[in-house]
BAFI-3210 file (N, C-alpha, C; in Angstrom, 3 decimals, decimal comma, padded with zeros to 6 digits):
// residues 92
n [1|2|3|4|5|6|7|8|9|10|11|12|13|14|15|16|17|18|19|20|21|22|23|24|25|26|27|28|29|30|31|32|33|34|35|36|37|38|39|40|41|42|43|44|45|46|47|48|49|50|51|52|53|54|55|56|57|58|59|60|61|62|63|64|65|66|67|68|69|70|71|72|73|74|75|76|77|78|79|80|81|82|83|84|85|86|87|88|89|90|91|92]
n.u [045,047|047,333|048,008|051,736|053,534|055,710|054,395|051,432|052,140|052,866|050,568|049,255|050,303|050,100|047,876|047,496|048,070|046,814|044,227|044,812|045,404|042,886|041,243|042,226|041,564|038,950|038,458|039,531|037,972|035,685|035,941|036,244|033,896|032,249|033,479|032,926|029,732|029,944|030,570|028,197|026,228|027,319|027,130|024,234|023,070|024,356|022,679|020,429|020,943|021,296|018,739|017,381|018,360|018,086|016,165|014,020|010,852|010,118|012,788|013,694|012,181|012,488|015,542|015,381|013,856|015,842|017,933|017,096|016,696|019,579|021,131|019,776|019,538|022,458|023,315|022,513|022,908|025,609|025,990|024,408|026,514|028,662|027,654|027,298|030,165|031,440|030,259|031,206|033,662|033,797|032,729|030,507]
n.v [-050,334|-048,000|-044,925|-044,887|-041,588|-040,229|-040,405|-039,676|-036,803|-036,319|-036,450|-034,578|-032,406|-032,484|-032,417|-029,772|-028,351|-028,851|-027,712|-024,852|-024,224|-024,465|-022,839|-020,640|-020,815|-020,676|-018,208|-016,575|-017,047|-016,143|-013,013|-012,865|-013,231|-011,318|-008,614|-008,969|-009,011|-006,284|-005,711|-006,084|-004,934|-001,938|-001,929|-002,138|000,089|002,053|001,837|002,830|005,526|006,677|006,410|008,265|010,458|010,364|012,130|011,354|010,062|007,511|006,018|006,238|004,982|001,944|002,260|001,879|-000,271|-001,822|-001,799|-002,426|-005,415|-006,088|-005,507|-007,678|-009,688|-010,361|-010,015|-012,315|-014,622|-014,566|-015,270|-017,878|-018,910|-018,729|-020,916|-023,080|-023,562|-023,459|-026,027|-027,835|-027,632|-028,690|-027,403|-026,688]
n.w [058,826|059,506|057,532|056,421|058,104|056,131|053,507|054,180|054,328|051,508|050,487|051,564|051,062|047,869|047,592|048,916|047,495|044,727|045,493|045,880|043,426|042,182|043,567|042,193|039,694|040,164|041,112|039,229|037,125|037,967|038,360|035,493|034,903|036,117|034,557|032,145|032,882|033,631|031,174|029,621|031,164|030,615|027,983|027,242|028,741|027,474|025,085|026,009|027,133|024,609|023,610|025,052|024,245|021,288|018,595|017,242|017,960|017,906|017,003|019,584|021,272|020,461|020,295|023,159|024,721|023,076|024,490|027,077|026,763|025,883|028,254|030,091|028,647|028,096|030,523|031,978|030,384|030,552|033,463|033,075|031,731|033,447|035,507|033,695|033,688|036,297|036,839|035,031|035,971|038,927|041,010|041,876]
ca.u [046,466|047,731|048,970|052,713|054,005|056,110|053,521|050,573|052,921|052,869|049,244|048,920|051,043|049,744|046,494|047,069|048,612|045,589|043,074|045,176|044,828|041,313|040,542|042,696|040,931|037,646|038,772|039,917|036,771|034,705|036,548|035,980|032,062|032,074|034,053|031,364|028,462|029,810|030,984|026,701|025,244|027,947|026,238|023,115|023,348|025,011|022,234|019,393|020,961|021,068|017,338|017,240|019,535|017,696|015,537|013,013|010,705|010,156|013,566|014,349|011,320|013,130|016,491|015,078|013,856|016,929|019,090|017,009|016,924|020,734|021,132|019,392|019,999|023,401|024,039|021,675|023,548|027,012|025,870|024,291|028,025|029,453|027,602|027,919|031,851|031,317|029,726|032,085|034,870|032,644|032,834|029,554]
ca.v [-050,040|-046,030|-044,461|-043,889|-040,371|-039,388|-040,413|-039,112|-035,674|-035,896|-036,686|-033,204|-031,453|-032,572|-031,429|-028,546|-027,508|-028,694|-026,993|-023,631|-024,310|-025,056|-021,870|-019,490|-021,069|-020,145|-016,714|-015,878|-017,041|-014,909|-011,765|-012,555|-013,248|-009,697|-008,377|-009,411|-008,304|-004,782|-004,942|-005,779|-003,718|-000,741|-001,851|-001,333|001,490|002,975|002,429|003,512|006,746|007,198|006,829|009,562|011,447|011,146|013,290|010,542|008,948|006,474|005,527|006,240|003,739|000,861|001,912|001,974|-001,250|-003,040|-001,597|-003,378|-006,512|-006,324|-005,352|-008,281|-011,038|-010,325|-010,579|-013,971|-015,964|-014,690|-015,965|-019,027|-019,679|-019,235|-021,606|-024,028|-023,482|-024,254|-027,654|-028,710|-027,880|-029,606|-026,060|-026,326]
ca.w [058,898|059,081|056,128|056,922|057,929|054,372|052,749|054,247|054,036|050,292|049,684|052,321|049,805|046,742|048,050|049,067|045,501|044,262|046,129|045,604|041,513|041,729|044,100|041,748|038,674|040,580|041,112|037,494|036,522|038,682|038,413|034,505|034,648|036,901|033,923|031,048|033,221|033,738|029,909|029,109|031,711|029,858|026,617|027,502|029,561|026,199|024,457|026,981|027,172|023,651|023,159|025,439|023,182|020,142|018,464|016,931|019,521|017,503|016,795|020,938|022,131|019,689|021,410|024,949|024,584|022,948|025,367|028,137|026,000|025,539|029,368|030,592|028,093|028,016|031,884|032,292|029,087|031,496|034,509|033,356|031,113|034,282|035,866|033,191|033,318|037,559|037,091|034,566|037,215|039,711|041,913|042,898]
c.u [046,676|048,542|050,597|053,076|054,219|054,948|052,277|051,055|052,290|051,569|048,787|049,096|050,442|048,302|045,929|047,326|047,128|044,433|043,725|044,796|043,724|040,626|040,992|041,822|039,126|037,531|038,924|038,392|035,517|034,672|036,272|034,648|032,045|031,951|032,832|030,279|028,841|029,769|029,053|026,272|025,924|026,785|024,918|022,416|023,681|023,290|020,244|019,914|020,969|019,980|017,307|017,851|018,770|016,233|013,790|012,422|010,759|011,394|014,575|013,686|012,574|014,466|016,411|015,509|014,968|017,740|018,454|016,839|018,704|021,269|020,929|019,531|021,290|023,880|023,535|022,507|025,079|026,887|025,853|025,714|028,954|029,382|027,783|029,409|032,378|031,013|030,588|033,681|034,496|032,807|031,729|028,198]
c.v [-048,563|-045,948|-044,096|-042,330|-039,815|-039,603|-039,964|-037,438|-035,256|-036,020|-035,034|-032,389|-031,375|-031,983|-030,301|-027,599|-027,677|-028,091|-025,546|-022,990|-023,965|-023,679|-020,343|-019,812|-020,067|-018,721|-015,951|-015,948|-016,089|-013,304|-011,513|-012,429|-011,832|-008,939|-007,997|-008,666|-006,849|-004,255|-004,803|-004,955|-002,113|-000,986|-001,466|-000,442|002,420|003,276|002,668|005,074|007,471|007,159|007,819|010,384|011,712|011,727|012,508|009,629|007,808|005,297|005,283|005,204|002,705|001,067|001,751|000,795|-002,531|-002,636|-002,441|-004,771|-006,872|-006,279|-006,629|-009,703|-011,094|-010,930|-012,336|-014,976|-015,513|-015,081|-017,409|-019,997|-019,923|-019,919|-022,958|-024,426|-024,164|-025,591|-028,392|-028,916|-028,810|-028,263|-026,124|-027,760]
c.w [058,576|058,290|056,839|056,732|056,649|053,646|053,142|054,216|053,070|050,064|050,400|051,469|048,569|046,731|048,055|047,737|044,715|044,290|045,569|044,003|041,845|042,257|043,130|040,463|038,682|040,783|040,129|037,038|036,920|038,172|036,700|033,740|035,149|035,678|032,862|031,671|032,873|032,228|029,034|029,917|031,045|028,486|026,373|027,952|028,076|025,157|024,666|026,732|025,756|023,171|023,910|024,605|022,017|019,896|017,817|017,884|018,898|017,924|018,919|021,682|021,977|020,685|022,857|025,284|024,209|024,292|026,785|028,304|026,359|026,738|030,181|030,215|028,319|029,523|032,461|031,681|030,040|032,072|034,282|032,612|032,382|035,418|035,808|033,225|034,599|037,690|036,537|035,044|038,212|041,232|042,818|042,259]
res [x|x|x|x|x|x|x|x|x|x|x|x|x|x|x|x|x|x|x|x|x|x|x|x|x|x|x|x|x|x|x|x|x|x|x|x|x|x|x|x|x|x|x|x|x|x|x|x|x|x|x|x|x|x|x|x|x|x|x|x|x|x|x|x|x|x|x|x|x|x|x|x|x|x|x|x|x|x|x|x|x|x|x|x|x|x|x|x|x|x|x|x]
***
């Protein structure tokens, strides 16, 4: 038996509101994982260039190194939060 007209309307409608949520949700979220990365790849970038800067190698290896630590962990634990954050939307 076919759904009547008005009512297959509103389930169109209600739909499409839904889908619009769900794609702006997905968008905020993106635009805020982006966000995070650029703010760790800044962090570690900051403090790469400041082992270049200083005057102790010692103390410039140690910063090299965190900074590509802090660079790399940092953007992986964003990604994989904002994959966890996708599944529990059911995005993907």
């Amino acid at each position: 038996m076919p759904i009547p007209k008005k009512y297959y309307e509103q389930m169109q409608a209600s739909r499409a509101e839904e889908s619009r949520r769900a794609n702006s949700d997905l968008r905020r979220d993106l635009i805020r994982t982006a966000a995070i990365c650029w703010g760790w790849a800044l962090l570690g970038s900051a403090f790469i260039m400041w082992s270049a800067h200083t005057t102790s190698e010692r103390l410039g290896w140690v910063s090299f190194y965190f900074g590509c630590v802090v660079f790399v962990a940092g953007q992986c634990w964003t990604l994989l939060a904002a994959y966890r954050r996708g599944e529990q939307r059911g995005d993907w």
